[in-house]
BAFIFI-515167 format. One line per 4 residues: number of its first residue (from 0); their letters; for each residue x, z, y of N, C-alpha, C, O. Coordinates in Angstrom, 3 decimals, decimal comma. Each point is the difference from the previous one (the first is absolute). Example, Ala and Ser with C-alpha at 12.3 -4.5 7.8 and 13.67 -1.06 7.14 Angstrom:
residues 2
0 = AS = 13,190:7,800:-5,690:-0,890:0,000:1,190:0,900:0,000:1,200:1,036:0,665:-0,019  -1,386:-1,385:1,069:0,820:0,060:1,190:-0,770:0,730:1,090:0,509:0,169:1,108
END
This chain:
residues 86
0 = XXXX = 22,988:25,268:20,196:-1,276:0,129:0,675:-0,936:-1,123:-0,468:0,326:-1,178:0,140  -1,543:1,562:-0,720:-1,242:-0,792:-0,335:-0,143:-0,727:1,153:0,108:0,596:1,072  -0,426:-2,262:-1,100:-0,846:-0,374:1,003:-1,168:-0,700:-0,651:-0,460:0,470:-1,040  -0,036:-1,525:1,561:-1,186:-0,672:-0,097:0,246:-1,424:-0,450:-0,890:-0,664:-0,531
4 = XXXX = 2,373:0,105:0,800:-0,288:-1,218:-0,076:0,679:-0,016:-1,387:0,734:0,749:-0,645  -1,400:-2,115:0,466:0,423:-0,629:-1,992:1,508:-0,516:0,297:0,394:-0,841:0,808  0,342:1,670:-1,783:1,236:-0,503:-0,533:0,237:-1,663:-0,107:-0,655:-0,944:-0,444  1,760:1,090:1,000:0,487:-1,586:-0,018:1,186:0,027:-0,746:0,822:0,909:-0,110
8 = XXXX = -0,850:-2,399:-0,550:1,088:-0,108:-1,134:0,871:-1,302:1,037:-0,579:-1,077:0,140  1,733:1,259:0,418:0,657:-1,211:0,274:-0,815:-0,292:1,518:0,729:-0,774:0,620  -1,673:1,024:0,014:-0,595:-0,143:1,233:-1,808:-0,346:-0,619:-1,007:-0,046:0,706  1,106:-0,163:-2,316:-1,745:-0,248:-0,237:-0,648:1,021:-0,281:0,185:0,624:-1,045
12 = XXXX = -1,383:-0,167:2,292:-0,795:0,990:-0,517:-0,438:0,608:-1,932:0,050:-0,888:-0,851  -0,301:1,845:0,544:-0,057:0,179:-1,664:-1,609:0,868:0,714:0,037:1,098:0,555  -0,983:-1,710:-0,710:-1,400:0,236:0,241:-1,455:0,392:-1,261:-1,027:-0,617:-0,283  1,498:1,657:-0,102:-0,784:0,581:-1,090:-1,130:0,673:0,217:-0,132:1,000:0,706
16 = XXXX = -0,792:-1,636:-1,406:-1,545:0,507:0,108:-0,315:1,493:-0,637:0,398:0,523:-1,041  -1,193:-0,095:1,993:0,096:1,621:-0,088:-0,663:0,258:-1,366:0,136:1,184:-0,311  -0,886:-1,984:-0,711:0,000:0,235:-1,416:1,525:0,086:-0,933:0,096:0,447:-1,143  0,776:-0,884:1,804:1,558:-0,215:-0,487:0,813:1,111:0,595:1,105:0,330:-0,430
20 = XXXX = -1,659:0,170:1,344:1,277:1,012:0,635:-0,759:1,315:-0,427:0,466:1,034:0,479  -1,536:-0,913:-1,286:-0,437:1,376:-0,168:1,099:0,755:-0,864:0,481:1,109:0,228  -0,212:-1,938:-1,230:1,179:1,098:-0,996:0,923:0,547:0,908:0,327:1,186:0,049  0,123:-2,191:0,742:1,118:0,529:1,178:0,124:1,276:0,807:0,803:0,873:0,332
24 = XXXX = -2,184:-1,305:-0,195:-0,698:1,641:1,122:-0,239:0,703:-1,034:0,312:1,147:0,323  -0,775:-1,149:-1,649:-0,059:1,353:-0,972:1,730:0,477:-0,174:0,335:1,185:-0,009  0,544:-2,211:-0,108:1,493:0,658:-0,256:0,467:0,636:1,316:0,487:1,126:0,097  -0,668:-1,864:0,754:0,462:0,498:1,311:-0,925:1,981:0,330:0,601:0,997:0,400
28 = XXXX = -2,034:-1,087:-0,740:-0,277:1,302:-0,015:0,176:0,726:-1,198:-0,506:1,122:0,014  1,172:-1,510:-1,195:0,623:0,956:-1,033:1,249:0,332:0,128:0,401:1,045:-0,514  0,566:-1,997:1,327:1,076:0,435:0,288:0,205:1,050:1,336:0,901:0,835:0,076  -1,509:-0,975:0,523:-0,521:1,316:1,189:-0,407:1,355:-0,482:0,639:1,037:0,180
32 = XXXX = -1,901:-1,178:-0,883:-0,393:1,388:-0,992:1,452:0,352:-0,784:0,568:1,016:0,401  0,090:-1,792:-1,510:0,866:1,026:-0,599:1,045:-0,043:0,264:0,747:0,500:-0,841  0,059:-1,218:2,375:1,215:0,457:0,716:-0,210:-0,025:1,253:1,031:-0,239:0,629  -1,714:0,349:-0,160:-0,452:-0,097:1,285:0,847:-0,734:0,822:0,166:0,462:1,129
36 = XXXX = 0,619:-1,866:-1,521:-0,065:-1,316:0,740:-0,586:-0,773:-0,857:-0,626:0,218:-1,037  1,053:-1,607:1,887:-0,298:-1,276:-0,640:0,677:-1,257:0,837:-0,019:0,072:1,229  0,431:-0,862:-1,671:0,289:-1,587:0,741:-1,317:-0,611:1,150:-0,184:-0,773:0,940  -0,397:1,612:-1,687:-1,111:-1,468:0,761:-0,809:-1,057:-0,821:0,554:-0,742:-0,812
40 = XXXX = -1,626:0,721:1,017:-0,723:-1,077:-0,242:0,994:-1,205:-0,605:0,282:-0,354:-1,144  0,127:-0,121:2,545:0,775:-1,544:-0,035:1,107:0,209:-0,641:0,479:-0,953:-0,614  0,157:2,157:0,595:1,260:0,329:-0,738:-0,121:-0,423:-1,588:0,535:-0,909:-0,635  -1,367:1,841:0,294:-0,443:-0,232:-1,334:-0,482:-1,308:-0,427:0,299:-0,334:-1,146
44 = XXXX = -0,805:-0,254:1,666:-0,181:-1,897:-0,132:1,195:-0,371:-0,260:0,309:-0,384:-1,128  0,583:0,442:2,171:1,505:-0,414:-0,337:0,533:-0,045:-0,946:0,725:-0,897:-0,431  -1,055:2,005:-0,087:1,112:1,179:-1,048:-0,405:-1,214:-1,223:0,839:-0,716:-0,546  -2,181:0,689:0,302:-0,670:-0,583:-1,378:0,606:-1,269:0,274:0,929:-0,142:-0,795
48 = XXXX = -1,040:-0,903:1,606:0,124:-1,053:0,201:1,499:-0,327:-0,231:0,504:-0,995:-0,522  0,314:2,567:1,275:1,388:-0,327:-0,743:0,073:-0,005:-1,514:0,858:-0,712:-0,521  -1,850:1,591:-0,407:0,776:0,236:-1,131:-0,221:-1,352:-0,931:0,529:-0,071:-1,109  -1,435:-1,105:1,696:-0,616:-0,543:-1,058:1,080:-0,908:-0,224:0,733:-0,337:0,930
52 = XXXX = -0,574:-0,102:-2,152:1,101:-1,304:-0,251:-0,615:-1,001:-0,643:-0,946:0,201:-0,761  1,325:-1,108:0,960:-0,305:-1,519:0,093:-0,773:-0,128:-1,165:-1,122:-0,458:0,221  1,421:0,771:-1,619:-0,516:-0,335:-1,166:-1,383:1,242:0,126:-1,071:-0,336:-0,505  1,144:1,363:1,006:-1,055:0,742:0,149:-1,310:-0,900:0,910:-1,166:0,141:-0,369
56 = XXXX = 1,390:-0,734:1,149:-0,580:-1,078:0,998:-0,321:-1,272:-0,621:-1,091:-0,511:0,250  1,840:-0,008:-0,959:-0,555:-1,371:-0,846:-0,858:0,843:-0,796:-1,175:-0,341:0,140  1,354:1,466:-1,043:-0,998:0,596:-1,046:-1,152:0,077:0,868:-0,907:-0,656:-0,511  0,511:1,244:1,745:-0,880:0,376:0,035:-0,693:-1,095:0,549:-1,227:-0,039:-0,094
60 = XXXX = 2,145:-1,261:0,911:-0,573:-1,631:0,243:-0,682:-0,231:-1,054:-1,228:-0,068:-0,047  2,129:-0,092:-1,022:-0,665:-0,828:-0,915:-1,753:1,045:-1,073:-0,856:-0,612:-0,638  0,888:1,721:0,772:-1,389:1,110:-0,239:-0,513:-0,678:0,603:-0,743:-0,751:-0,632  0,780:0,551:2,201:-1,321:-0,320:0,549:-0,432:-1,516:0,042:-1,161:-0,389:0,132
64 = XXXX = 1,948:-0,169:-0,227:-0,708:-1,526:-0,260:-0,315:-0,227:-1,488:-1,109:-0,434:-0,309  1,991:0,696:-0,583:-0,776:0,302:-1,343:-1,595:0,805:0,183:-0,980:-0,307:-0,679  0,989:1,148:1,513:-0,695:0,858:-0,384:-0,502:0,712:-1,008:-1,123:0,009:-0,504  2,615:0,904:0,151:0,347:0,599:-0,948:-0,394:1,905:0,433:0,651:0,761:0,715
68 = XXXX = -1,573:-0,578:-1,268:-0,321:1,590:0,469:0,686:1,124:-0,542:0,102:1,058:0,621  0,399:-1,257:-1,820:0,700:0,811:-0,956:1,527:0,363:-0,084:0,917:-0,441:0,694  -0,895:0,918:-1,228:1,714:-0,365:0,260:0,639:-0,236:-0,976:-0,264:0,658:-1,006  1,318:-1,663:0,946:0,625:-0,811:-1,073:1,487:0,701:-0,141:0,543:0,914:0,620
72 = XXXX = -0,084:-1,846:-1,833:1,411:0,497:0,159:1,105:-0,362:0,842:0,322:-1,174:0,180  0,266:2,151:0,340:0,921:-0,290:1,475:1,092:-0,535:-0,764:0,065:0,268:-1,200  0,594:-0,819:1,620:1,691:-0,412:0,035:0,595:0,845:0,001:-0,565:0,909:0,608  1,823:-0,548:-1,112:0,535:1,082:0,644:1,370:-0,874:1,134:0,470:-1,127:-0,161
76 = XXXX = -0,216:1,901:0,993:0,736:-0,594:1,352:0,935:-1,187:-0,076:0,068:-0,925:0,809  0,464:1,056:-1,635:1,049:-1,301:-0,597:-1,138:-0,953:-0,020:0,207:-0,742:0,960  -1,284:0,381:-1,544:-0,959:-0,748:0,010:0,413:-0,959:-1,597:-0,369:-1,168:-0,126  1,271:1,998:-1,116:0,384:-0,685:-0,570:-0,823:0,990:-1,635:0,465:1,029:-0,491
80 = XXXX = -1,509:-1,653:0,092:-0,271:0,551:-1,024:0,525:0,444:-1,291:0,997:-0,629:-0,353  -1,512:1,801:-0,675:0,941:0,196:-0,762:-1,494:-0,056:-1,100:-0,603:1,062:-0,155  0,263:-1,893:-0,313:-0,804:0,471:-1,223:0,057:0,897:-1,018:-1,125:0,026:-0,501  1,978:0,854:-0,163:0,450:0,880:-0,654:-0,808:1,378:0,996:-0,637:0,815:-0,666
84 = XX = 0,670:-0,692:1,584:-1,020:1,094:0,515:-1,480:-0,389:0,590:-0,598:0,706:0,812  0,119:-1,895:-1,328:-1,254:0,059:-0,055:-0,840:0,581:-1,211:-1,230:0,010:0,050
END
């Protein structure tokens, strides 16, 4: 069941500005149109927040204080480069 209040991680509110939760509400009403459920709003916050991993999170730390708009070359998960496939 949808409610109203912002997801908490550990007991700290997760308080996202409604310019940030629009994709949410577009997935949440695309997943309604072509199966007619959905998680939820807050569900779906979750879900993303679960999938991200740590090196995905420093990448995107370190974009924004660089302020890097483009996108560079990722690591791949090992975080151990192979020059031969650059």
């Amino acid at each position: 069941m949808e409610t109203n209040e912002p997801p908490t991680l550990e007991g700290l509110p997760l308080v996202l500005p409604a310019h940030l939760t629009a994709n949410f509400e577009k997935a949440d009403r695309q997943l309604m149109a072509s199966y007619g459920s959905s998680p939820g709003v807050t569900a779906l916050v979750r879900l993303w927040i679960a999938c991200g991993t740590s090196k995905e999170i420093q990448r995107e730390f370190e974009r924004a204080v660089l302020d890097i708009r483009r996108k560079t070359l990722n690591p791949p998960e090992s975080g151990q480069f192979d020059e031969d496939c650059l």
